[in-house]
C-alpha positions as CSV (number, residue, x, y, z in Angstrom):
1,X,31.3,10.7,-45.7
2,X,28.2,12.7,-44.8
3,X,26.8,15.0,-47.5
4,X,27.0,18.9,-46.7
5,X,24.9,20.3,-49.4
6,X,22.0,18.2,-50.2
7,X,19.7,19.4,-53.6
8,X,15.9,19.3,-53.0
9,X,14.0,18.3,-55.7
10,X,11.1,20.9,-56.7
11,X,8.4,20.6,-58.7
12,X,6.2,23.2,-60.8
13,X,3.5,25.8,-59.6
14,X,1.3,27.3,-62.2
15,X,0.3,31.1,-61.8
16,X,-2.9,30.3,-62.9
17,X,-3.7,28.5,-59.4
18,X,-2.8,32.8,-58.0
19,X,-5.8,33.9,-60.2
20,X,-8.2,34.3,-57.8
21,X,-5.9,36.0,-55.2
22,X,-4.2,38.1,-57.6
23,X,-5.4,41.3,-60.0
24,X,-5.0,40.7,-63.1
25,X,-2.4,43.7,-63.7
26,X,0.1,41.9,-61.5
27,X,-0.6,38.6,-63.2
28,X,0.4,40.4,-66.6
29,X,3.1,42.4,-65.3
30,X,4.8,38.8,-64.1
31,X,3.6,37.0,-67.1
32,X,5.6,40.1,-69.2
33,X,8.9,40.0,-66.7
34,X,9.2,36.4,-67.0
35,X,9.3,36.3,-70.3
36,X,12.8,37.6,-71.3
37,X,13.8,35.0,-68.3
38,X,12.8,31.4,-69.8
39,X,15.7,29.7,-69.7
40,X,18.0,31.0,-67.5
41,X,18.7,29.1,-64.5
42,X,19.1,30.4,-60.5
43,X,20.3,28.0,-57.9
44,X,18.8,29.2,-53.9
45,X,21.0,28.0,-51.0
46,X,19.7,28.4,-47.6
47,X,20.3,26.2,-44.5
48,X,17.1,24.3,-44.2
49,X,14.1,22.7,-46.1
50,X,11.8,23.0,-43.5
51,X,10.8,24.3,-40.5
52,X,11.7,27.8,-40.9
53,X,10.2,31.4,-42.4
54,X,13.3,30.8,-45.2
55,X,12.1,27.3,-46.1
56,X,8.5,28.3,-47.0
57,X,9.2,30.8,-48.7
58,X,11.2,29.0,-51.0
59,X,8.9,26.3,-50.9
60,X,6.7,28.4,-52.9
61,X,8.7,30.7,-54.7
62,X,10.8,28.2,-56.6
63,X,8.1,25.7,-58.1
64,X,6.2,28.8,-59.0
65,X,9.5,30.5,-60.9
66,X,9.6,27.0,-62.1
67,X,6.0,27.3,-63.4
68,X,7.1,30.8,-65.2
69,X,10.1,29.0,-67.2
70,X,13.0,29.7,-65.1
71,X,15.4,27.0,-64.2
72,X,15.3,27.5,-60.6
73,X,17.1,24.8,-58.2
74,X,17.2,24.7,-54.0
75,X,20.4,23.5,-51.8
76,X,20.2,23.3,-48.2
77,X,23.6,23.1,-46.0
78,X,23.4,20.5,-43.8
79,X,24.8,20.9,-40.1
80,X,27.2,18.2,-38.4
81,X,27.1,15.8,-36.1
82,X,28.0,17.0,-33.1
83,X,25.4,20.0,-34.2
84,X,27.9,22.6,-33.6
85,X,27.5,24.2,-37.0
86,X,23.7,25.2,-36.1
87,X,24.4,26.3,-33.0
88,X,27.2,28.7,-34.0
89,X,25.1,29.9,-36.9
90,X,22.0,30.7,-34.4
91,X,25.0,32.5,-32.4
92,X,26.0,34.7,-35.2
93,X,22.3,35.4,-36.4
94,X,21.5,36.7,-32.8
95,X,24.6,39.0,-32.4
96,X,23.6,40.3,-35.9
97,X,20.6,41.0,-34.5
98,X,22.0,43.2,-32.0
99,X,22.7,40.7,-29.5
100,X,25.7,41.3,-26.9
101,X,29.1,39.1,-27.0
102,X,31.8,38.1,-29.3
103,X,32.4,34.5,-31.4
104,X,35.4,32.9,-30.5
105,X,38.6,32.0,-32.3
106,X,37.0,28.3,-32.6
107,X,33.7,29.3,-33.3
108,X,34.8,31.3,-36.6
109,X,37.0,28.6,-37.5
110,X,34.3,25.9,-37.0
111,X,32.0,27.9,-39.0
112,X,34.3,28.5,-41.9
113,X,36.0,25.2,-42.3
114,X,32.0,24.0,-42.6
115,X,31.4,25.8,-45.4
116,X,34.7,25.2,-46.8
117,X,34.0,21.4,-46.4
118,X,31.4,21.9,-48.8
119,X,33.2,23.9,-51.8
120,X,33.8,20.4,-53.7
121,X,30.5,19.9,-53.4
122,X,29.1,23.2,-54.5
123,X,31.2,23.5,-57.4
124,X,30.1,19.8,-59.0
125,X,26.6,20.7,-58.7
126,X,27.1,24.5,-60.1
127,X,29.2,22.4,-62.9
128,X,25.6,20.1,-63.4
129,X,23.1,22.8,-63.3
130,X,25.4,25.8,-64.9
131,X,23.1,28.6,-63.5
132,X,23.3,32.1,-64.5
133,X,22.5,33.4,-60.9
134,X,23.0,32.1,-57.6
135,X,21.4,33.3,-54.2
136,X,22.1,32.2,-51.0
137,X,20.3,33.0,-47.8
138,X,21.0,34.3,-44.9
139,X,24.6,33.6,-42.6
140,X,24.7,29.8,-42.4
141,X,25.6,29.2,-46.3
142,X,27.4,32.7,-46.5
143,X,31.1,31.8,-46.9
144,X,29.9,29.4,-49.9
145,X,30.0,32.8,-51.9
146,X,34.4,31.6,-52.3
147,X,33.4,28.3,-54.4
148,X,30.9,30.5,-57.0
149,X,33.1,30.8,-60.6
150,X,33.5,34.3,-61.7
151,X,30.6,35.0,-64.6
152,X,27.6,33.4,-62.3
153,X,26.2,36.5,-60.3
154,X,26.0,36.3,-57.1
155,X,22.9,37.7,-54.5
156,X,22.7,37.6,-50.9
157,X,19.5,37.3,-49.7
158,X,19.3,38.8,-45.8
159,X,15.9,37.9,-44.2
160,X,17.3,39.1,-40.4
161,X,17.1,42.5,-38.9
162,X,20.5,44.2,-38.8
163,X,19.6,47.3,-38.0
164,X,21.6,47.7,-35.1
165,X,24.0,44.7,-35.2
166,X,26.7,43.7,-33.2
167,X,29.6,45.5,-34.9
168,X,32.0,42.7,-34.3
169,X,29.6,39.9,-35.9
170,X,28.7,42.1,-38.8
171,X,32.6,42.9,-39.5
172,X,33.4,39.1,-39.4
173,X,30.6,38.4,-42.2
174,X,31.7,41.7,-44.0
175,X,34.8,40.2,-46.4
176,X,31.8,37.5,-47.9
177,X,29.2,40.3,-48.2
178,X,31.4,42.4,-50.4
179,X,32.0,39.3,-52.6
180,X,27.8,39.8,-53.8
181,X,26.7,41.8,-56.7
182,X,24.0,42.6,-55.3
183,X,22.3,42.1,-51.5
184,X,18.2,42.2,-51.0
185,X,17.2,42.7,-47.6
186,X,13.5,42.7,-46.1
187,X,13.8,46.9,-45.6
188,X,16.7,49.7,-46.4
189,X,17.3,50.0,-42.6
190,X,19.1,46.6,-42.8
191,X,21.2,47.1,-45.8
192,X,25.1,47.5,-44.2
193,X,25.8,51.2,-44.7
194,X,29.3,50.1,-46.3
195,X,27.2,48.1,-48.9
196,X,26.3,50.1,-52.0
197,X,22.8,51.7,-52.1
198,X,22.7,51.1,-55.7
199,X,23.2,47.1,-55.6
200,X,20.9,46.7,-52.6
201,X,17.3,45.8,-53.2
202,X,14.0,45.8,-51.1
203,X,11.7,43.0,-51.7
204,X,9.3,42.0,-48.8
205,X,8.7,37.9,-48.0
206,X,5.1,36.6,-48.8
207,X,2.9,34.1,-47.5
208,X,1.2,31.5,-50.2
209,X,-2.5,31.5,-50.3
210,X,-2.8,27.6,-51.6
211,X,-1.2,26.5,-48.9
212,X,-3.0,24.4,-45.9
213,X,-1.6,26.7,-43.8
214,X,-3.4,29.9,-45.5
215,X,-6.4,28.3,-46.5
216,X,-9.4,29.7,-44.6
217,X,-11.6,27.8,-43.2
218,X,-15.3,28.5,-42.4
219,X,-16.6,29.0,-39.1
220,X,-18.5,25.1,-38.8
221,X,-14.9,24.4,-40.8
222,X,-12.7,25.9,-37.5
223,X,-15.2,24.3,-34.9
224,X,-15.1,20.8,-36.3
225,X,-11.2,21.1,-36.4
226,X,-10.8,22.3,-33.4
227,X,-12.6,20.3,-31.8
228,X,-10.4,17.2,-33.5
229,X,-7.1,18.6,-32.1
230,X,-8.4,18.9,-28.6
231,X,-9.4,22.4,-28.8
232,X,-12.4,23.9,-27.5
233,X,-13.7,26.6,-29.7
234,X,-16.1,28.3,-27.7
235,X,-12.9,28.9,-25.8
236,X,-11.5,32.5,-25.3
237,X,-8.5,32.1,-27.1
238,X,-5.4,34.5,-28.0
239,X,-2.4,32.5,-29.7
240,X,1.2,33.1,-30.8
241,X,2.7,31.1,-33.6
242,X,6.3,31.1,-33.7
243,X,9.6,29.0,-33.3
244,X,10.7,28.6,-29.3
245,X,12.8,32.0,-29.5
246,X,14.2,34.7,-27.5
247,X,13.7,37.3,-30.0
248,X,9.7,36.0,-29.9
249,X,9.5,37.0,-26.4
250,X,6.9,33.8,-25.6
251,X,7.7,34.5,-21.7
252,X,6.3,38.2,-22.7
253,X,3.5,37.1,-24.2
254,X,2.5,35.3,-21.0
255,X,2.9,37.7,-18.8
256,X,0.9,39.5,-21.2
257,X,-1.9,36.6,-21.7
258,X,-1.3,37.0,-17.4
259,X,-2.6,41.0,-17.2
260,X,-5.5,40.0,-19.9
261,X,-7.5,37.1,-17.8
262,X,-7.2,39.4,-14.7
263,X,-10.1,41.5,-17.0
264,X,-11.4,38.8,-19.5
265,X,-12.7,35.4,-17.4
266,X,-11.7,32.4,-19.0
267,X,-9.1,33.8,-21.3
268,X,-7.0,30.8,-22.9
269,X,-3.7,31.1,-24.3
270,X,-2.0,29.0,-26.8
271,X,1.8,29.0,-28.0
272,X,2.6,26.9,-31.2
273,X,6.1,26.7,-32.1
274,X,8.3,24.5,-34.5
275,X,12.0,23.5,-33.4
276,X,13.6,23.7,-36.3
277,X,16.4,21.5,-37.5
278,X,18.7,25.1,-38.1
279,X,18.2,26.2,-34.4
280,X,19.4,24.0,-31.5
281,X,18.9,27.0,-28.9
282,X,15.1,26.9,-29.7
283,X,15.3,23.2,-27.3
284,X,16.4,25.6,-24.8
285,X,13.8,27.9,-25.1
286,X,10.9,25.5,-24.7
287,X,12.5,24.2,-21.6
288,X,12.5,27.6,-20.5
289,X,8.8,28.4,-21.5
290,X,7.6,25.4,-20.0
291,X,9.1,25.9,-16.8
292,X,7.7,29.3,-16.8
293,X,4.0,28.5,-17.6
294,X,4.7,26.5,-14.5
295,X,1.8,23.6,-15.7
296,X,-1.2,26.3,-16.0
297,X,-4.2,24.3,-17.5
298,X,-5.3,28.1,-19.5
299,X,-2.0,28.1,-21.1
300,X,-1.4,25.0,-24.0
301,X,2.3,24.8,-25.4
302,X,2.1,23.1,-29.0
303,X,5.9,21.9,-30.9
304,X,4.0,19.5,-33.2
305,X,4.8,20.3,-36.9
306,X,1.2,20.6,-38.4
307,X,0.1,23.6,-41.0
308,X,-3.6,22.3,-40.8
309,X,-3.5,23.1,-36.8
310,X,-1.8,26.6,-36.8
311,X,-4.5,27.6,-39.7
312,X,-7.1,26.6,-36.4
313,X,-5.1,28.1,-33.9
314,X,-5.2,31.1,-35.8
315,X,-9.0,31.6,-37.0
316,X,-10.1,30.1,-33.5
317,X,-8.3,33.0,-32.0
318,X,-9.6,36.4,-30.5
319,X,-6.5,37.7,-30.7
320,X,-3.1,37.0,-32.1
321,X,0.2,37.7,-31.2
322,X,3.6,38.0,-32.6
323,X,5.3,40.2,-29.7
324,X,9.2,40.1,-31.1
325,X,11.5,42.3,-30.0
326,X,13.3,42.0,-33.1
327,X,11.9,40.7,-36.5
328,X,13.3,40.6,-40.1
329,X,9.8,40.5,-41.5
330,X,7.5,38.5,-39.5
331,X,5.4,35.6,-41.7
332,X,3.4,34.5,-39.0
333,X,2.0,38.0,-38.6
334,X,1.2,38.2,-42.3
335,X,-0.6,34.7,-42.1
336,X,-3.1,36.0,-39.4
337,X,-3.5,39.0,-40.9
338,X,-4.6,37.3,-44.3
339,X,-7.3,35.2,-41.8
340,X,-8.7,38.8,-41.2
341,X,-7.0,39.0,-37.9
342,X,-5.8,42.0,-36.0
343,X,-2.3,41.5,-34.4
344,X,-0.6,42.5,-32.1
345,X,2.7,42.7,-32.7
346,X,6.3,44.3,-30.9
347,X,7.3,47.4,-32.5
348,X,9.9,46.2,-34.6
349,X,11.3,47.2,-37.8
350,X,9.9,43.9,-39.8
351,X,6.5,44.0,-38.7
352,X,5.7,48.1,-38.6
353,X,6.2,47.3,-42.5
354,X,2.8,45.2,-42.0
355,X,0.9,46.6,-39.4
356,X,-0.4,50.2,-39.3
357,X,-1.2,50.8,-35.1
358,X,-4.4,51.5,-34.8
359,X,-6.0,50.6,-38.0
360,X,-5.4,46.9,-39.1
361,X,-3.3,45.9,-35.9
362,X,-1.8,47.5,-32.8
363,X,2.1,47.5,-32.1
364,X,3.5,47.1,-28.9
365,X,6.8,48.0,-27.3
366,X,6.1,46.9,-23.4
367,X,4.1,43.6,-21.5
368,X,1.7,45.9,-20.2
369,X,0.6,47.4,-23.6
370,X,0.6,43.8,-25.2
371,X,-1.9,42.7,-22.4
372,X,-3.9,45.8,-22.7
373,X,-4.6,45.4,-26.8
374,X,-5.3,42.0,-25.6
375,X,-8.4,43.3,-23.8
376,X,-9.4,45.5,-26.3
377,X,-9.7,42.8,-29.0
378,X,-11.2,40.1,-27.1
379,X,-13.3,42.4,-25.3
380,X,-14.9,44.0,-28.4
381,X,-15.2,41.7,-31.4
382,X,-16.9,44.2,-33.3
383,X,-13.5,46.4,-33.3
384,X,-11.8,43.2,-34.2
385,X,-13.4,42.1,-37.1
386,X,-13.2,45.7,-38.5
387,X,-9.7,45.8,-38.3
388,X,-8.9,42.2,-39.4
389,X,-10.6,43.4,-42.9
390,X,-8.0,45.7,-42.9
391,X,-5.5,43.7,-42.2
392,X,-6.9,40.8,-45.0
393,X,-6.9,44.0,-47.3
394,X,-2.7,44.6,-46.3
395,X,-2.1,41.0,-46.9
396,X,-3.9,40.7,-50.4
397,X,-2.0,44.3,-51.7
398,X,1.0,43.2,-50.9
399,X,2.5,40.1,-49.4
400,X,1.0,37.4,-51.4
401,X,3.9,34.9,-53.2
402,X,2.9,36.2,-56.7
403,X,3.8,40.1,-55.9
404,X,7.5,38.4,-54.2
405,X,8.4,36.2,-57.4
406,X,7.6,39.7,-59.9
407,X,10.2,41.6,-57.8
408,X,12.2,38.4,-57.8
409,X,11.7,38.4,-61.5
410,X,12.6,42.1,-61.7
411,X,16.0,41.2,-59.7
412,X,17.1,38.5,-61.9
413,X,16.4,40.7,-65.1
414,X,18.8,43.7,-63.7
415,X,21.3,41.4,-62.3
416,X,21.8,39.7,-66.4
417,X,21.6,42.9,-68.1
């Protein structure tokens, strides 16, 4: 039979590689944290190793945590054949989001017997590892909460926006949210307001400067590599990086790319998006996306899988976009920022915690406002480049991996008190 639960095997990041992106008060204030941690072991469960904003981040947290002393393992829950786990997942993560409809009778029970399919499982490796802490991630793994002995704390780690959910969703997934000691959501407007105040923490997702993917690249650097993946980089370009989605809005940011060239000649857009193994529905979007863009030669649609080419994509680019109408935290805004780019990005609760309008980024609630910031970034690189140093500044403060792992380090230290 199939294995549901597969473990990942992680290696070890040193915080010494962070030195140059880092002050050194953070690096002795993680240094001090970890400390009274070596030892103790945490086990992460989320739904997919790669291919998704959850997946890098754990990618990076754990090996560093590793590097620190802590026993820190990953689990991914695998979907089934027939793929229906996935899809009902992606259908409960956008009705959480606010999304209108109901699951049915079958979808629930689908779901659940999934993850009860997989207790077995759970509990041998909990019984090989022993860890003190457990944190599972977002919907897909939730139920697993039922296989976790009593004495192993428990955290839910929410990385969606359920600000305004659909109340039927959010009351289905409310029994196994209760089950937590303690929840950490992206910002306090998602925390449940039945879910105590006083076991809910804040800790904003991070990008990781040593990877390819954040790595920046000189100017001869991004004109060489371009010009390798096909890209010309005297080009025009304004970009959105993001996973085929209908919370991403990629038909809005054509339209928007659409009232841009009308004032900017020779205005190229490009949309680079993975289709991750955890979201069938993103197959469907493409499709849609494709049909829309309707074969325009200025508009280049990109599913390949390659760090090295969003890094391009996003230095090459006059302006970048991330125009979601609803975003848990938004990583792909963060990584542009850090490449001293100003984005523009929707008005959402996730990524007003990045961008300040006006001063490192602009943020958008409508197409026509989207295409106008378009103009005035493209149109005036001086204004651009000013504001990408903000941005880079943001990014450095605040959302590098290092600053997530101390409040990480911080959680796991309250929750074994």
């Amino acid at each position: 039979m199939t294995k549901i639960l597969t473990e990942i095997k992680v290696g070890r990041n040193s915080l010494l590689k962070y030195e140059k992106f880092i002050k050194a008060d953070l690096r002795k204030k993680i240094l001090a944290e970890s400390e009274g941690l070596k030892g103790v072991s945490v086990v992460h469960i989320n739904s997919t190793a790669c291919g998704g904003g959850v997946a890098e981040l754990l990618q990076s947290q754990i090996p560093l945590e590793r590097g620190l002393g802590i026993d820190s393992h990953w689990v991914v829950i695998n979907g089934d054949k027939e793929d229906m786990f996935f899809t009902i997942t992606k259908k409960i993560h956008n009705l959480l989001q606010g999304e209108k409809g109901t699951l049915t009778e079958n979808e629930k029970k689908l779901y659940l017997r999934h993850n009860k399919r997989a207790f077995p499982e759970l509990k041998k490796i909990l019984k090989k590892i022993k860890p003190d802490i457990v944190v599972i991630h977002d919907p897909q793994p939730l139920p697993l909460v039922g296989a976790i002995p009593r004495g192993i704390k428990v955290v839910f780690r929410l990385h969606i926006d359920i600000s305004a959910p659909n109340a039927r969703a959010l009351n289905f997934i409310k029994p196994f949210i209760t089950e937590f000691n303690r929840i950490v959501v992206s910002n306090p407007l998602y925390r449940p307001e039945w879910f105590p105040k006083e076991k809910t923490d804040i800790i904003y997702p991070a990008i990781d400067p040593l990877l390819p993917k954040n790595k920046i690249l000189s100017r001869a650097a991004v004109r060489q590599l371009a010009k390798k993946y096909g890209i010309n980089p005297d080009d025009k370009i304004v970009s959105q990086v993001s996973r085929f989605d209908p919370w991403k809005d990629p038909v809005g940011v054509i339209k928007a790319f659409n009232i841009a060239r009308k004032k900017i000649a020779g205005l190229k857009l490009i949309l680079i998006g993975s289709v991750a193994d955890d979201d069938p529905e993103s197959k469907e979007i493409y499709a849609e996306v494709k049909d829309f863009s309707n074969g325009d030669p200025d508009i280049l649609l990109i599913t390949k899988k390659d760090n090295t080419l969003v890094n391009v994509i996003q230095s090459a680019s006059g302006a970048v976009l991330q125009k979601s109408l609803r975003e848990g935290f938004g990583l792909t805004v963060t990584e542009a920022m850090w490449k001293g780019k100003a984005v523009i990005g929707g008005d959402t609760i996730g990524i007003a915690s990045q961008i300040e309008d006006g001063k490192n980024g602009f943020l958008v609630s409508s197409i026509k406002r989207a295409g106008e910031a378009i103009i005035k970034l493209v149109g005036n690189p001086k204004l651009a480049k000013k504001m990408g140093a903000a941005a880079r500044k943001t990014v450095q403060e605040k959302f590098l991996t290092p600053a997530m792992v101390l409040e990480h380090l911080k959680l796991y230290s309250k929750l074994l008190k």
